[in-house]
C-alpha positions as CSV (number, residue, x, y, z in Angstrom):
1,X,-78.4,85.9,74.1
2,X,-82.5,86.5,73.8
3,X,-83.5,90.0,73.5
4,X,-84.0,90.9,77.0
5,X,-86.3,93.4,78.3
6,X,-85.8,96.3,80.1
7,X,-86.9,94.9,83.1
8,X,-84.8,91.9,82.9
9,X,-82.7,94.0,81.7
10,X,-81.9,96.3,84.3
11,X,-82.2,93.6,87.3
12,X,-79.5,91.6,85.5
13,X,-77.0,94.4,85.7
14,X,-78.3,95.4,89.3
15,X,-76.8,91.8,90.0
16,X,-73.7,92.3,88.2
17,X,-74.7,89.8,85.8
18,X,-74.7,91.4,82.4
19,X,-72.3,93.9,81.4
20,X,-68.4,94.7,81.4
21,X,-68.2,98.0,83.2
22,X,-66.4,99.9,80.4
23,X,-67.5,100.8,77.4
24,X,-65.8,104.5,76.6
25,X,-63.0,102.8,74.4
26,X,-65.7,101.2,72.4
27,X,-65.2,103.9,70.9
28,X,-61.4,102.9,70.0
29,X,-62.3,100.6,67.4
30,X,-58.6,99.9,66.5
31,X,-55.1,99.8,67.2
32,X,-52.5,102.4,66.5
33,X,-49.4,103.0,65.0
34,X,-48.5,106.5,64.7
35,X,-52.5,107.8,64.7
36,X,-56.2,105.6,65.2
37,X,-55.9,103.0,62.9
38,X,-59.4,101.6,62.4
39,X,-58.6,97.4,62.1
40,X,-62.9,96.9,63.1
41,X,-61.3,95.3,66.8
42,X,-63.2,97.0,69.7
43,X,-61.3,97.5,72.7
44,X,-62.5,97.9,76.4
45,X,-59.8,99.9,77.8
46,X,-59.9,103.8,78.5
47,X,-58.0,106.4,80.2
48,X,-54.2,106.0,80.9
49,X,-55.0,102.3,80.5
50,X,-55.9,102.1,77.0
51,X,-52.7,104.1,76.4
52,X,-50.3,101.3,78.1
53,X,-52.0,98.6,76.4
54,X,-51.8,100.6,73.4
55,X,-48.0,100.7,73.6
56,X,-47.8,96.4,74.4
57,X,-49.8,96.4,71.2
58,X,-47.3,94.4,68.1
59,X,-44.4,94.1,70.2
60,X,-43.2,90.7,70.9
61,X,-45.4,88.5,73.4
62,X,-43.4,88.5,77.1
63,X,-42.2,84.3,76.7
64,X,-41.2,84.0,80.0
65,X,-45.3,84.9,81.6
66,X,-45.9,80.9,80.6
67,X,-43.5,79.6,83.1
68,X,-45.2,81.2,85.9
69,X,-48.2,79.1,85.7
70,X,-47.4,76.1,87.6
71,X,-51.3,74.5,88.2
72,X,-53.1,73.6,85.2
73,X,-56.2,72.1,83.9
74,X,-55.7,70.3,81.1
75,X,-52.3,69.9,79.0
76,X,-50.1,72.8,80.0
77,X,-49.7,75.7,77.3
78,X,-45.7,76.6,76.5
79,X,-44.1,78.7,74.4
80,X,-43.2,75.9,72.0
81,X,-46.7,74.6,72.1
82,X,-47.9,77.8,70.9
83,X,-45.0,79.2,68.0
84,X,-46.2,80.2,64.8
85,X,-50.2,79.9,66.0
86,X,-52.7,82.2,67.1
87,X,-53.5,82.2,71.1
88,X,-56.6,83.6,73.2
89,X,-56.2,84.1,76.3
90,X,-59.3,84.9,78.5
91,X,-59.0,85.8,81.9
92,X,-61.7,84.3,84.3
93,X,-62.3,83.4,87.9
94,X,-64.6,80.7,89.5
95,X,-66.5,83.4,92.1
96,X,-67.2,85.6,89.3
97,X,-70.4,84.5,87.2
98,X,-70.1,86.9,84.2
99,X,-66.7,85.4,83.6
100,X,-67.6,82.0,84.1
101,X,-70.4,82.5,81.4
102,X,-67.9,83.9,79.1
103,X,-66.1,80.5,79.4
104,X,-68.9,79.0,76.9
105,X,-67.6,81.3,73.8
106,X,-63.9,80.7,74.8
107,X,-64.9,76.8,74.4
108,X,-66.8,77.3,71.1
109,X,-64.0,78.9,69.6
110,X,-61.5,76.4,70.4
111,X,-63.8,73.6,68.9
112,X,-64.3,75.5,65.8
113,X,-60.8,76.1,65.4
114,X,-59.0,73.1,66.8
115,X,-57.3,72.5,63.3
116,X,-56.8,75.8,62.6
117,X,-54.2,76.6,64.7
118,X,-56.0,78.4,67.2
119,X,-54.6,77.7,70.9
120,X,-57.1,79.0,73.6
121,X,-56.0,79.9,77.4
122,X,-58.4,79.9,80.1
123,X,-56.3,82.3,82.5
124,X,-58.0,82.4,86.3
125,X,-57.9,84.8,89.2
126,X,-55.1,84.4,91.9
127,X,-58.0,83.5,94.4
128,X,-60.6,81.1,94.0
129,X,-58.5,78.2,92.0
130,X,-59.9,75.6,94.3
131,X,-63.2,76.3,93.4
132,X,-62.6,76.2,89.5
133,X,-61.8,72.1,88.8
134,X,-66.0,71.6,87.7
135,X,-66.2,74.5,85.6
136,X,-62.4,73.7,83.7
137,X,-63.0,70.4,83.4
138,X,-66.1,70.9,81.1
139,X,-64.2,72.9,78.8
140,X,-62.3,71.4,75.6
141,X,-59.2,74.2,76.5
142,X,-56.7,74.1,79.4
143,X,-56.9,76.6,82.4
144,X,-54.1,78.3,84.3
145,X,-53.9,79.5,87.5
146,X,-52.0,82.5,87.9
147,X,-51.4,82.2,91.4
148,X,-48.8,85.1,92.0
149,X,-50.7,87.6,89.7
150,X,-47.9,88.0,87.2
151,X,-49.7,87.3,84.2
152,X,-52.5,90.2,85.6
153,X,-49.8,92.6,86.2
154,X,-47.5,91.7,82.9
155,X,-50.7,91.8,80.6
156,X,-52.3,95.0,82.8
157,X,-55.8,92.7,83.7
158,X,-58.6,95.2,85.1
159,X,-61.4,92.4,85.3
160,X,-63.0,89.5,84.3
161,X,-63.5,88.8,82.1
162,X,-60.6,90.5,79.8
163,X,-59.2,89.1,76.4
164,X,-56.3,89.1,74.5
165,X,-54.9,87.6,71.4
166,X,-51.8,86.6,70.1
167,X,-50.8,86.5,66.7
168,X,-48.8,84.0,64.6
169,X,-45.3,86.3,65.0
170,X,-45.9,86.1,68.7
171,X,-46.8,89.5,69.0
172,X,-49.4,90.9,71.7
173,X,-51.9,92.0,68.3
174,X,-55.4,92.9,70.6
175,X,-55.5,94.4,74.2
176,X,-58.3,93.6,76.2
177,X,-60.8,93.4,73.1
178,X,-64.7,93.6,73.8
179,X,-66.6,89.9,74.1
180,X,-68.5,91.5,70.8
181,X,-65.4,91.2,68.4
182,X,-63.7,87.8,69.9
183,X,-65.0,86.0,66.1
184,X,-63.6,88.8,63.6
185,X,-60.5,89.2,65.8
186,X,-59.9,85.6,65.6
187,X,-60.8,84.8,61.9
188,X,-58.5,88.1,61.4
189,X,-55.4,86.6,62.8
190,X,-56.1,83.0,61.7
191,X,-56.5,84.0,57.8
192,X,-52.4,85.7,58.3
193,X,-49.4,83.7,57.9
194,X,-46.5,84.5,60.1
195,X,-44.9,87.0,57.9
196,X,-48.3,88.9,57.7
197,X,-48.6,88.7,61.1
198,X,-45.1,89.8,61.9
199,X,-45.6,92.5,58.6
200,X,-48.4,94.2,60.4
201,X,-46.4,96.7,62.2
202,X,-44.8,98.3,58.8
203,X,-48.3,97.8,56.9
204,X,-49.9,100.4,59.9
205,X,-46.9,102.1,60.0
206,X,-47.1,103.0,56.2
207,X,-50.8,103.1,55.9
208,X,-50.5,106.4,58.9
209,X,-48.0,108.0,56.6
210,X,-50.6,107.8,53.4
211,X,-53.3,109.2,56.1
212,X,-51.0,112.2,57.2
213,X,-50.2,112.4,53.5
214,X,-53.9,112.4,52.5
215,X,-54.7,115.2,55.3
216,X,-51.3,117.5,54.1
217,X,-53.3,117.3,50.6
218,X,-56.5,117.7,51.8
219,X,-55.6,120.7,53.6
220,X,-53.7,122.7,51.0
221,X,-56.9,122.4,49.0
222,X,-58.9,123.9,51.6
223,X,-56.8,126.6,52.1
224,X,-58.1,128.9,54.5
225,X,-61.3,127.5,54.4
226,X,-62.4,125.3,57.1
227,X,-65.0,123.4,57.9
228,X,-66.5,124.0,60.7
229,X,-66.5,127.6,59.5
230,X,-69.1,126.5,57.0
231,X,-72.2,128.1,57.1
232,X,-75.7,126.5,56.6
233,X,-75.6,125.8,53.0
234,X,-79.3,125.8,51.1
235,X,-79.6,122.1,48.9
236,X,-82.0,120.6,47.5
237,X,-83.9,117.8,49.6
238,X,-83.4,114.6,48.2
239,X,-86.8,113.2,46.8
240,X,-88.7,110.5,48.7
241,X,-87.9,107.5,46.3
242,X,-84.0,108.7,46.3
243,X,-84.2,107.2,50.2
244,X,-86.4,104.4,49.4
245,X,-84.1,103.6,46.6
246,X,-81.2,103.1,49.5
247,X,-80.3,99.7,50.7
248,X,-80.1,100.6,54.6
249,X,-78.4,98.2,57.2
250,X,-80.3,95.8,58.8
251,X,-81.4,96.6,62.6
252,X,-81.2,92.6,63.6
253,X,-84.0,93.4,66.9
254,X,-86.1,94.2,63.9
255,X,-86.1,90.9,62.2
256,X,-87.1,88.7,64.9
257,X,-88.0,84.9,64.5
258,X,-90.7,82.3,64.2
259,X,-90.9,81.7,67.6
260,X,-91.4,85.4,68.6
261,X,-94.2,88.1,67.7
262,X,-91.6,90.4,66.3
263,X,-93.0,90.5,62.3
264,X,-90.1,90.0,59.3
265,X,-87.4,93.1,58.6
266,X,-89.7,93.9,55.5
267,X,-92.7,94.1,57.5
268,X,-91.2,97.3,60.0
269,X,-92.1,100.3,58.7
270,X,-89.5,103.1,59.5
271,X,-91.2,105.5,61.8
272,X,-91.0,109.7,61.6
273,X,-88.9,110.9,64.9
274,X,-88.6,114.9,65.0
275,X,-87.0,116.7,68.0
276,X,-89.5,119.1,69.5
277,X,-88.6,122.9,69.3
278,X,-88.4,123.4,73.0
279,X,-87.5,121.3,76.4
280,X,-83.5,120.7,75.0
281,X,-80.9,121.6,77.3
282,X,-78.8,123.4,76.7
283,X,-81.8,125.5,75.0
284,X,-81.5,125.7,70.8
285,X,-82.7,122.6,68.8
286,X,-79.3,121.2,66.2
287,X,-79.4,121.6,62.8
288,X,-80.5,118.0,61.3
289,X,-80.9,119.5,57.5
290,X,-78.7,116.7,55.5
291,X,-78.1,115.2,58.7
292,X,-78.1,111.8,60.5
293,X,-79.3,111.9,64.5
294,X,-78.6,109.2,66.7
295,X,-81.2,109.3,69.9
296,X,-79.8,107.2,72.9
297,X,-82.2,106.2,75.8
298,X,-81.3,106.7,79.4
299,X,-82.9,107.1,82.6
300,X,-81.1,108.5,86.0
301,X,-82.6,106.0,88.3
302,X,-80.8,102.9,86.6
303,X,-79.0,101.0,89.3
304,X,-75.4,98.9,90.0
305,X,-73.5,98.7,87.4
306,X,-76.3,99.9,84.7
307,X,-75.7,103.2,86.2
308,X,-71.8,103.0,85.9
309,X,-72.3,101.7,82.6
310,X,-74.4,104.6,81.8
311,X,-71.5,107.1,83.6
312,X,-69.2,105.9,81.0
313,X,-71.5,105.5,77.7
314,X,-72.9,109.1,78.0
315,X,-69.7,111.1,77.6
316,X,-68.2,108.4,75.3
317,X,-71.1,110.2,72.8
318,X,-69.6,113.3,72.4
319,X,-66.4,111.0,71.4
320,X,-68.7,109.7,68.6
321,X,-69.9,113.7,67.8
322,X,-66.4,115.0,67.3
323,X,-65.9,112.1,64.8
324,X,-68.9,112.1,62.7
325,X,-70.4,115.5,64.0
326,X,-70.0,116.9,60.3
327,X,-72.8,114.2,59.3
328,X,-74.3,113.1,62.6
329,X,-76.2,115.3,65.4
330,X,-76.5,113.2,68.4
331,X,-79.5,113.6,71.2
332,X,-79.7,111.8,74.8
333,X,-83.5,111.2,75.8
334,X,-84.2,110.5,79.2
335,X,-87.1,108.2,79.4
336,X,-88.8,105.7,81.5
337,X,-88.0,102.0,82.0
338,X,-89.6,99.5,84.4
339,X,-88.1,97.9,87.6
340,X,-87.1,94.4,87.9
341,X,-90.2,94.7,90.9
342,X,-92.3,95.3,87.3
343,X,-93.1,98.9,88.3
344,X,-93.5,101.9,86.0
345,X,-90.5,104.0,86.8
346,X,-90.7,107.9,86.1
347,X,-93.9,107.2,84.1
348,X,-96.4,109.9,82.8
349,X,-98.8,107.7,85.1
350,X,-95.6,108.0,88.0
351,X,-95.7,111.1,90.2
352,X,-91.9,111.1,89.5
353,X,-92.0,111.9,86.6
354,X,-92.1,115.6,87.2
355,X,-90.6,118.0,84.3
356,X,-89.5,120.8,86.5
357,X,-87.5,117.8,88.6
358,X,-86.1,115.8,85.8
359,X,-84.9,119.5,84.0
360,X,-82.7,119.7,87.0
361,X,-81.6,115.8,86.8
362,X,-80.9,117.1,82.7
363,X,-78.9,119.8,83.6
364,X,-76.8,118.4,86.3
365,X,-76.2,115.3,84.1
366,X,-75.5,117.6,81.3
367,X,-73.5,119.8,83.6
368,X,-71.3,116.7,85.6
369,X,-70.2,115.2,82.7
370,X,-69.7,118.2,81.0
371,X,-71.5,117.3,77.4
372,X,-71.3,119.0,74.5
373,X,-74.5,117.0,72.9
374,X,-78.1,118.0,73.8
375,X,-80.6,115.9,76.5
376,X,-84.2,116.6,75.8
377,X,-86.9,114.7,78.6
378,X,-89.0,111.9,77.4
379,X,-92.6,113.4,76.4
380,X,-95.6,112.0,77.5
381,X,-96.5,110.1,74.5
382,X,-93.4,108.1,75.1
383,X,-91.3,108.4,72.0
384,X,-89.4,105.2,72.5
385,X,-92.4,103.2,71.9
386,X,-93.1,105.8,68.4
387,X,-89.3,104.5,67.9
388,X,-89.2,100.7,67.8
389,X,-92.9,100.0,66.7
390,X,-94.2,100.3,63.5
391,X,-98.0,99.9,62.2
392,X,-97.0,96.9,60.9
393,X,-96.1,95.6,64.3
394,X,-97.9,97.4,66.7
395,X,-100.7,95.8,68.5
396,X,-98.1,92.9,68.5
397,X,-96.6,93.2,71.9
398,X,-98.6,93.7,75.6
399,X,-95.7,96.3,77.0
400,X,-93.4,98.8,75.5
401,X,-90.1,97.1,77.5
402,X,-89.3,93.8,74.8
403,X,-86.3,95.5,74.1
404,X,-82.6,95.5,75.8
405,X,-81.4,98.0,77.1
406,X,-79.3,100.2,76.7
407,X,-80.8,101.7,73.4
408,X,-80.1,103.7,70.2
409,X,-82.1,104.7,67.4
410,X,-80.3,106.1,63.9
411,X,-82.5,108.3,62.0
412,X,-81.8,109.1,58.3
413,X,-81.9,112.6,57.3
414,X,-85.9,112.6,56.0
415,X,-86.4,112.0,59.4
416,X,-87.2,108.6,59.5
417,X,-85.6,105.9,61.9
418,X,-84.2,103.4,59.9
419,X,-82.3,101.1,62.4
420,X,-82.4,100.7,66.2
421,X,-80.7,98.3,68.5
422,X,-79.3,97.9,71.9
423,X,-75.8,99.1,71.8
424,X,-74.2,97.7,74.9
425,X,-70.9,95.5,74.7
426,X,-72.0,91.9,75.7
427,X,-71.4,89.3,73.7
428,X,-73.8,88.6,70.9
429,X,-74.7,84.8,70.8
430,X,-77.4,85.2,68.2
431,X,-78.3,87.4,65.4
432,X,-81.4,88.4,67.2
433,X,-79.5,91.4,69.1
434,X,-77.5,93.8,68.0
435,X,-74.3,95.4,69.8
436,X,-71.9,98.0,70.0
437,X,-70.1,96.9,67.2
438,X,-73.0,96.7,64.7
439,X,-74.1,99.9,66.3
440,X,-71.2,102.1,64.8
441,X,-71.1,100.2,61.5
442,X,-74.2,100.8,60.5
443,X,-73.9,104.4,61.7
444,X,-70.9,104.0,59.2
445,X,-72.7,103.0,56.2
446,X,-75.7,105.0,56.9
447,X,-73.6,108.5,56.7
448,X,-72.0,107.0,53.3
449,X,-75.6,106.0,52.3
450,X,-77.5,109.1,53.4
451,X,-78.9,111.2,50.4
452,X,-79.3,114.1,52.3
453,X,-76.0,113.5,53.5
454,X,-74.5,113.1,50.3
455,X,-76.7,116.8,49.2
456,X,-75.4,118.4,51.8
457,X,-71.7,117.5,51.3
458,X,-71.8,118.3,47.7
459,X,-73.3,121.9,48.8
460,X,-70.4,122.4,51.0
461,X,-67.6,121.2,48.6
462,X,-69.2,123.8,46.1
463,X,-69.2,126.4,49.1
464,X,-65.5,125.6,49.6
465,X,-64.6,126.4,46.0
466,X,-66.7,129.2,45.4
467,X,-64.6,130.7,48.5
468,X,-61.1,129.7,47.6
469,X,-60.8,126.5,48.7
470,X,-59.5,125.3,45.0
């Protein structure tokens, strides 16, 4: 996939073209066994769903779904055929063009791992099979029609496309994973043998009683001490060069290529972002000191299944701000974007963009999905552009819109962003844009890297100590 922008971007999903509708369970990076366990496998599901697939998660793969596919293309995929090896299935049907596109990464996966033991199912709608010989036959993998809907019913199918894998024990390991971690999960269950694979349950199982063992500990130390009863605690602000001195994570729409006008990753200079003292609803600006922020981009007038895939990404932020709210303050900015007609929407040029209108647009958004994190309105200057371009860079590019959407931006706690990238779950076919996936890692290492972060924490742990917390 080429960095799209937000024109293309938007009419793509307006067409139904670009995104899976869910993304809340991005947030469930991981399987569980007795608590989250955090195996780096982004699922799709949410709701009551996620929950069922949840519980089909390591338990022996239902054997007798294969003999309900009676009309194949290509050489039929059994039970035998597939004992002690690794199997994708990805569901797909021949009216649907998002799944049909997906068909492309089922097929490179099965060439790259044809000696691998790696056996790959194309598994299509109960409508449409006529329709799918062409699109089959040009794959190196056999399809299945699942006429009677069995296999969509047995394996709880929502959409297409949906993915599952399983492992080398014959256990259902991954649930409807997101098109961004197909590779790792994989290359995860390829690299077991069978007894890893069919040791997995115990190894989760045991590593859940060391967490709940870990939290028991952690909270007889604290005592009566908790922290989100922690005050504001006065540190010391890292120096300049204690930040510089940081190797941060990559932002990969910040590296670019020879072909484009985007300059290297050491030419992007990280740009100041502040959060003005007013216009935040609800009114009160968060305390960044020794803080990450994470700004998100959004706009109200995003249409089709941009706007459902906004209706599930928003809330799924205050998710992310009850995990790492300790180190992380997170902000949604509504801001403009342009049509796939190639017209200014909401502009400071656009009569629609009017403050006291878009307040109330804040407020019911804030309001509807009932938020706990802050939305502030876009200023005039438009901050997204201050975001993504640097000196080094700017002058560079003709429009502000070179750059998918939807859109975050991590800044460090000096108040610099540091990495920015679109954060949306399709499936990354290059290195040239970043996901959801390599969203919350870096997010991950950033809060571990973080001086002020790391100030902040040591503040607090003396705090705790000072105030009988051992």
């Amino acid at each position: 996939m080429t960095l799209s922008t937000c024109k293309r971007w938007t009419a793509a999903i307006t067409t139904g073209a670009a995104l899976t509708a869910t993304m809340a369970a991005h947030g469930q990076i991981g399987s569980s066994v007795s608590g989250a366990v955090d195996d780096g496998i982004a699922r799709e599901a949410i709701g009551a769903r996620a929950d069922r697939l949840k519980a089909m998660e390591l338990e022996p793969f239902d054997a007798e779904l294969w003999g309900k596919l009676t009309e194949w293309s290509g050489e039929p995929v059994t039970a035998a055929s597939t004992d002690g090896k690794v199997v994708l299935i990805g569901t797909w049907a021949s009216w649907n063009p998002t799944s049909t596109r997906s068909l492309a990464a089922l097929d490179r996966l099965a060439k790259q791992h044809a000696d691998d033991g790696l056996v790959v199912l194309g598994l299509h709608h109960p409508t449409g099979w006529e329709s799918a010989g062409a699109s089959a036959a040009r794959m190196s993998f056999a399809s299945a029609h699942d006429a009677d809907g069995a296999w969509r019913t047995g394996l709880d199918i929502d959409q297409d496309p949906d993915f599952y894998l399983i492992d080398r024990a014959g256990q259902l390991r991954f649930a409807d994973i997101h098109t961004s971690a197909l590779s790792k999960a994989v290359d995860t269950l390829l690299a077991e043998t069978i007894s890893d694979a069919a040791g997995t349950r115990a190894g989760l199982e045991s590593a859940a009683a060391q967490r709940e063992q870990d939290f028991r500990r952690t909270r007889a130390l604290t005592r009566t001490v908790e922290m989100v009863n922690i005050p504001s605690v006065s540190f010391t602000a890292p120096s300049a060069e204690a930040y510089n001195d940081v190797k941060w994570p990559e932002s990969p729409e910040m590296k670019g290529d020879e072909n484009s006008n985007r300059r290297g990753q050491e030419d992007w200079v990280p740009q100041a972002f502040a959060l003005p003292d007013a216009g935040m609803y609800p009114p009160g600006k968060p305390d960044t000191n020794g803080k990450l922020m994470v700004v998100y981009f959004w706009n109200h007038e995003m249409k089709g299944r941009a706007r459902e895939f906004m209706r599930t990404f928003v809330p799924q932020v205050d998710l992310l701000g009850r995990q790492y709210g300790r180190d992380v303050e997170f902000v949604g900015l509504l801001t403009e974007f342009e049509n796939d007609n190639n017209n200014r929407r909401n502009g400071d040029d656009n009569e629609d963009w009017d403050p006291a209108k878009l307040r109330t647009v804040v407020e019911q958004t804030h309001r509807t999905h009932n938020l706990k994190h802050p939305l502030i309105i876009d200023d005039p200057g438009f901050s997204l552009q201050t975001v993504l371009r640097s000196p080094a860079t700017r002058g560079q590019r003709n429009s502000r819109d070179e750059y998918a959407w939807p859109y975050a931006a991590i800044v460090t706690s000096d108040g610099l962003v540091r990495w920015g990238g679109y954060v949306g779950p399709e499936f990354r076919q290059s290195d040239e844009v970043a996901g959801y996936d390599d969203f919350i890692l870096a997010l991950q290492r950033m809060i571990d890297r973080d001086p002020g972060v790391k100030a902040r924490r040591k503040a607090e742990a003396a705090y705790i100590r000072e105030h009988g917390g051992g």
